[in-house]
ZAMARBA-499753 format. One record per residue (C-alpha): residue in one letter; residue number from 1; x negated, z negated, y negated. Coordinates in steps of 0.02 Angstrom, whole numbers, plus 32768, in hexadecimal, padded with zeros to 4 digits. Layout:
N
  type  seq    px    pz    py
     A  NUM     X     Z     Y
...
//
This chain:
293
  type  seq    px    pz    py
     X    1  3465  8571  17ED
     X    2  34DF  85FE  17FA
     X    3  3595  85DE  181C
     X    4  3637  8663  181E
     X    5  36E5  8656  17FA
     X    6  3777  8629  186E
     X    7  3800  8684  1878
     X    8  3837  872C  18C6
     X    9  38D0  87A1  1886
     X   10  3966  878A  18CA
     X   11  399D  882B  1956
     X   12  3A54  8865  1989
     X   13  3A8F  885B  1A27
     X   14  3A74  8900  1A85
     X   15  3A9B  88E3  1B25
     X   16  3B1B  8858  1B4F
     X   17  3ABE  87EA  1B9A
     X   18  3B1B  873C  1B7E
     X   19  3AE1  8680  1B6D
     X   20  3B3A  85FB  1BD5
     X   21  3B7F  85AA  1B48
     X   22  3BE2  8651  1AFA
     X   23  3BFC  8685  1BB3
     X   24  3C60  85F2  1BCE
     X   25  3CD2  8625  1B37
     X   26  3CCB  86CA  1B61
     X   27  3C5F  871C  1ACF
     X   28  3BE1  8763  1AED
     X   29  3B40  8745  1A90
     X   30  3A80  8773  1A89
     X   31  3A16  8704  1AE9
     X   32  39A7  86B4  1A8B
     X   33  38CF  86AB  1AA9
     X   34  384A  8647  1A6B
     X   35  37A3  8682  1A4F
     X   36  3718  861D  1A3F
     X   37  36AC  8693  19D3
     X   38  367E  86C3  192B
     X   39  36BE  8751  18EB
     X   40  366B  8800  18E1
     X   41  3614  8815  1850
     X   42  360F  88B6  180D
     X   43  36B9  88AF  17A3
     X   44  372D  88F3  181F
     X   45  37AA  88A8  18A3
     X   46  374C  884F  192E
     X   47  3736  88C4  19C5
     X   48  377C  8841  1A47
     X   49  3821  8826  19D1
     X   50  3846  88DE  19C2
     X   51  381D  88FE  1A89
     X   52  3889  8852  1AB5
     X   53  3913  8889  1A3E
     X   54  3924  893B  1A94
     X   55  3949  88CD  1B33
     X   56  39E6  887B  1AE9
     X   57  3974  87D8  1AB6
     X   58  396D  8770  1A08
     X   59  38AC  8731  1A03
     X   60  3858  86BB  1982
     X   61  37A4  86BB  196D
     X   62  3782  85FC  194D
     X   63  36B0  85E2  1943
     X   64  3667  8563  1997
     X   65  35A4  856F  1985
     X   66  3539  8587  18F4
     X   67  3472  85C2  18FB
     X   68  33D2  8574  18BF
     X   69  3339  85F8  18AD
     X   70  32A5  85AA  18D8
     X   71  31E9  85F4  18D6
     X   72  3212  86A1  1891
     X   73  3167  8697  1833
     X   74  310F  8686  18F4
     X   75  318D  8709  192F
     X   76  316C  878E  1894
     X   77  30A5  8783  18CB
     X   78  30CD  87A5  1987
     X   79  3130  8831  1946
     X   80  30AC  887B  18DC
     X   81  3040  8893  1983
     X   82  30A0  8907  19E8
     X   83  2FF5  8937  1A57
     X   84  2FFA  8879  1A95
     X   85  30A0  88A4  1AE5
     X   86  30E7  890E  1B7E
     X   87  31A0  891D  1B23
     X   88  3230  88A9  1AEB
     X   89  32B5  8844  1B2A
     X   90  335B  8817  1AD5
     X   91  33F9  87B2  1B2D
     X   92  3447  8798  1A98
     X   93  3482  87C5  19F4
     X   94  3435  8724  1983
     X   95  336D  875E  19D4
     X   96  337F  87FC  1999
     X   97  33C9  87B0  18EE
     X   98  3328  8750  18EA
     X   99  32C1  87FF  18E5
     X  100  3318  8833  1841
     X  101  32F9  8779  1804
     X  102  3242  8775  1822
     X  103  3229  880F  17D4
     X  104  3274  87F8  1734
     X  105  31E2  8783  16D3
     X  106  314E  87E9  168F
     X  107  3188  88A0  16A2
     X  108  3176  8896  175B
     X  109  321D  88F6  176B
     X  110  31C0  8999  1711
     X  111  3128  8985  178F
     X  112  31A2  8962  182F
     X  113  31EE  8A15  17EC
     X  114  3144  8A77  17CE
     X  115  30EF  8A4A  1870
     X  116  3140  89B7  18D8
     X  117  31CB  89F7  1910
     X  118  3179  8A94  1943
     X  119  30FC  8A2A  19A6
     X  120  3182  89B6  19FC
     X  121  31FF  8A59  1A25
     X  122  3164  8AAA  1A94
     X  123  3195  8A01  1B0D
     X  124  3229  89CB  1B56
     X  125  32AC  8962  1AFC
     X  126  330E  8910  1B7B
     X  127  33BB  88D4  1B39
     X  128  3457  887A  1B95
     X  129  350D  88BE  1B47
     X  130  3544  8935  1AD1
     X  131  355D  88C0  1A46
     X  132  3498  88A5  1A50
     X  133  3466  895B  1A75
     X  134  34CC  896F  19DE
     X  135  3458  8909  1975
     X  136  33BD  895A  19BD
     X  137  33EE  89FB  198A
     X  138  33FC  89C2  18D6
     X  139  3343  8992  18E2
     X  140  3320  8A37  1901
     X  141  32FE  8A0B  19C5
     X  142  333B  8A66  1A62
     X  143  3376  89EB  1ACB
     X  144  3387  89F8  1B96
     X  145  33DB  897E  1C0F
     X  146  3485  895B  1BA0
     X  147  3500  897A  1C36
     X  148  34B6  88EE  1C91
     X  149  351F  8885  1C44
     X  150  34CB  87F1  1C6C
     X  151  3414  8795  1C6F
     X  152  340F  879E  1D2D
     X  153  3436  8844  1D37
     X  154  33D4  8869  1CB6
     X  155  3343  8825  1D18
     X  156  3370  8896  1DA6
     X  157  3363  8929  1D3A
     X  158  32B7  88FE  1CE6
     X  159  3271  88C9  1D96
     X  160  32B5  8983  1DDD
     X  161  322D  89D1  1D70
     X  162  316A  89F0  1D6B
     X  163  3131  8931  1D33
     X  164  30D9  892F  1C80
     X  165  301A  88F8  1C74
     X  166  3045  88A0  1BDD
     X  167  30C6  8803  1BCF
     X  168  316F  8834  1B93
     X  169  319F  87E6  1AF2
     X  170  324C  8772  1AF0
     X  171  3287  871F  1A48
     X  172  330F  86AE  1AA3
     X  173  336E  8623  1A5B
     X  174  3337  8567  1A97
     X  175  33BF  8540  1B25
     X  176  33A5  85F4  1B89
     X  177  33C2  8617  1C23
     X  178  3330  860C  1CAC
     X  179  3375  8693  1D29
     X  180  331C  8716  1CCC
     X  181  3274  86CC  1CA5
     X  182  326A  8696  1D66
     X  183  32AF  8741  1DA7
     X  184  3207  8788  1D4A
     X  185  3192  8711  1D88
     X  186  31C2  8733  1E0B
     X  187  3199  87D6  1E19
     X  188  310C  87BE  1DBB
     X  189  3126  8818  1D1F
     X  190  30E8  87AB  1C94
     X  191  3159  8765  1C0C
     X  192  312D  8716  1B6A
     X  193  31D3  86AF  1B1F
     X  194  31D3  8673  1A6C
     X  195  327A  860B  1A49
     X  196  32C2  864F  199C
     X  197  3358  85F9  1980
     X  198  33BB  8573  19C1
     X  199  347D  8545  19C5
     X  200  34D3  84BC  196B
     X  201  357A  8491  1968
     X  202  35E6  84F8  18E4
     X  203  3614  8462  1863
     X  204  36D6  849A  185E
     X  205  36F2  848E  1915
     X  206  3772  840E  1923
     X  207  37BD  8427  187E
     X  208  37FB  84E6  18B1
     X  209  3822  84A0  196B
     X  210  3893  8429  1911
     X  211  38D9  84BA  189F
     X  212  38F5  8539  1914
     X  213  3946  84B4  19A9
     X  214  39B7  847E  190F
     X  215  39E9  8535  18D4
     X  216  39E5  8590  198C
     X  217  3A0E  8513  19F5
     X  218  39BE  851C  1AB2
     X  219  3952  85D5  1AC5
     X  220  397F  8626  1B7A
     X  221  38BC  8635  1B79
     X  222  3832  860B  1B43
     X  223  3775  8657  1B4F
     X  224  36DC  861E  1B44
     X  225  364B  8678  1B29
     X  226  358C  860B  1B4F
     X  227  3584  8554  1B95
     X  228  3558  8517  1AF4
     X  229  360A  8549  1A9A
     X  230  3654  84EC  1B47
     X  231  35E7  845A  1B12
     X  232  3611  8444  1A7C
     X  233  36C2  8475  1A68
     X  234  3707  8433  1B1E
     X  235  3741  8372  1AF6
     X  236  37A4  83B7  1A58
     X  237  3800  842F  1AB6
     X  238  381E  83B6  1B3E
     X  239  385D  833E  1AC8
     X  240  38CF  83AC  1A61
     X  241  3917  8403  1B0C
     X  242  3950  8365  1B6A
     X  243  3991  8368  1C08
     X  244  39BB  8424  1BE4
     X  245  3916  8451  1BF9
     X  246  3937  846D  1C9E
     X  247  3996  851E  1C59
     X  248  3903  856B  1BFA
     X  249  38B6  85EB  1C5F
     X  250  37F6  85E1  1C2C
     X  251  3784  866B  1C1E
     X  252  36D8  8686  1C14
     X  253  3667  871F  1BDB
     X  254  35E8  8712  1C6A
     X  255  35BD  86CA  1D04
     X  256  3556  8632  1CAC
     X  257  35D1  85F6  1C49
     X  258  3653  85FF  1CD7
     X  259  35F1  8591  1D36
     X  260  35DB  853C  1CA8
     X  261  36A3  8518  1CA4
     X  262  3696  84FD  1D61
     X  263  362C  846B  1D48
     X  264  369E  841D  1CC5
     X  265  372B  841F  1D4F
     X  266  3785  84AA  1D05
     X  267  37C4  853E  1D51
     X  268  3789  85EC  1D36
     X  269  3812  8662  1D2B
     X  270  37A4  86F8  1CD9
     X  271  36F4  871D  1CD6
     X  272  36DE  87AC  1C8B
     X  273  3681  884E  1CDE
     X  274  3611  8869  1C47
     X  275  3607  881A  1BA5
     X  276  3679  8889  1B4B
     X  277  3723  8898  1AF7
     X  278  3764  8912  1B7F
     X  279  372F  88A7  1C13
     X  280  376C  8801  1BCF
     X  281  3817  884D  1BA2
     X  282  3820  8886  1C43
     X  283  37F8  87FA  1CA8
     X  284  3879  8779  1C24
     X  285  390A  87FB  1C4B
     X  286  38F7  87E7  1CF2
     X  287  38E9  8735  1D03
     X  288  3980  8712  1C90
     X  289  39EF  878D  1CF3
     X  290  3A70  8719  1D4F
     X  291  3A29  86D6  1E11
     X  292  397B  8715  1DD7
     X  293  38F4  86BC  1E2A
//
């Protein structure tokens, strides 16, 4: 199981936005945001805290699911047949994890670099985000479809091109979404799914809720980023927030997990544009501006 630490540097206040509490005494003060996330983890400040500080906003990363790898044995033999395939699909960061996982037992990393990778780069590898095009790249891949932002869209983009005779291959974790898998059928380009990890809940969950609520007090936001982090992190948050709940703007990182929130009777104040530090700064400025809708 892999887990990540909690918290987030602390960020100055660089633009005057004010909470209600230190408006009401006439100081101003940096607004404070919770992120439901891990951090970044390639040493250096998370990308949504730096992009969220430059906005005037203190954010906390505070992680809220952990990952299970399952059948990277099944997954590392599927990979070692690229001519059973029409190309690649990744939505997310933890499936293309799972590449560099299954490839590691037996030397199958040196064979992925003398002849694989060649193999799978002459077909499309269709990604969703930056953060997972990212990832590709370090495989040595050329990914296409990142500014889709999204599954759906993503769909849309793969369905806008010539159809592939041969399934395309998605390592997906256990609870994905079905809008992509039915926009293909669909259409009637074939699709072979193999599920490659799945999400637990993060074992320190409550225990940082109950630290950061006792250090920071009430955040001015909060964000969510997949259904699953709702799930599992909602009835703490609930519990610590009280009746001031009803203050927390909530955010989500895509349209799924805003409907997500929708369905738990919350209201949406942010869905981001795209999955990235930029857009979700963006849309949690906005809604925290005073009358904002």
């Amino acid at each position: 199981m892999r887990s990540a630490g909690w918290a987030g540097p602390q960020l100055p206040d660089l633009s005057g936005l004010t909470s209600p509490a230190s408006a009401l005494h006439g100081r101003p003060a940096v607004m404070k945001v919770l992120l439901l996330k891990e951090a970044h983890d390639d040493g250096g400040q998370d990308p949504y805290i730096r992009e969220l500080g430059s906005h005037g906003l203190e954010a906390t990363l505070i992680p809220v699911l952990s990952f299970e790898f399952l059948s990277l044995p099944t997954f590392a033999e599927k990979l070692s047949h690229p001519e059973g395939y029409g190309g690649l699909i990744f939505t997310s960061p933890r499936a293309v994890e799972a590449v560099k996982l299954s490839l590691e037992p037996d030397g199958k990393s040196e064979v992925w670099k003398k002849s694989l990778r060649e193999k799978w780069n002459a077909k499309p590898v269709y990604v969703v985000g930056n953060a997972t095009a990212s990832l590709v790249s370090k495989l040595g891949l050329d990914a296409e479809g990142a500014s889709s932002g999204n599954a759906e869209r993503l769909a849309e983009w793969i369905c806008s091109g010539e159809p592939p005779a041969l399934p395309l291959l998605f390592p997906c974790g256990a609870l994905k979404g079905e809008a992509l898998p039915r926009m293909l059928r669909d259409k009637g380009i074939p699709m072979e799914s193999i599920v490659v990890y799945q999400k637990v809940p993060h074992p320190g969950i409550q225990r940082n809720l109950d630290s950061y609520y006792s250090e920071q007090g009430i955040p001015a936001s909060i964000t969510f980023f997949s259904p699953s982090g709702l799930t599992y992190s909602l009835g703490h948050i609930r519990e610590l927030s009280g009746s001031s709940i009803d203050r927390i703007k909530f955010a989500a990182i895509g349209p799924t997990t805003a409907r997500a929130l929708a369905a738990q009777g919350l209201p949406v104040s942010c869905t981001a544009d795209s999955p990235t530090p930029r857009a979700l700064a963006a849309g949690i400025r906005t809604a925290l501006q005073p009358h904002s809708c």
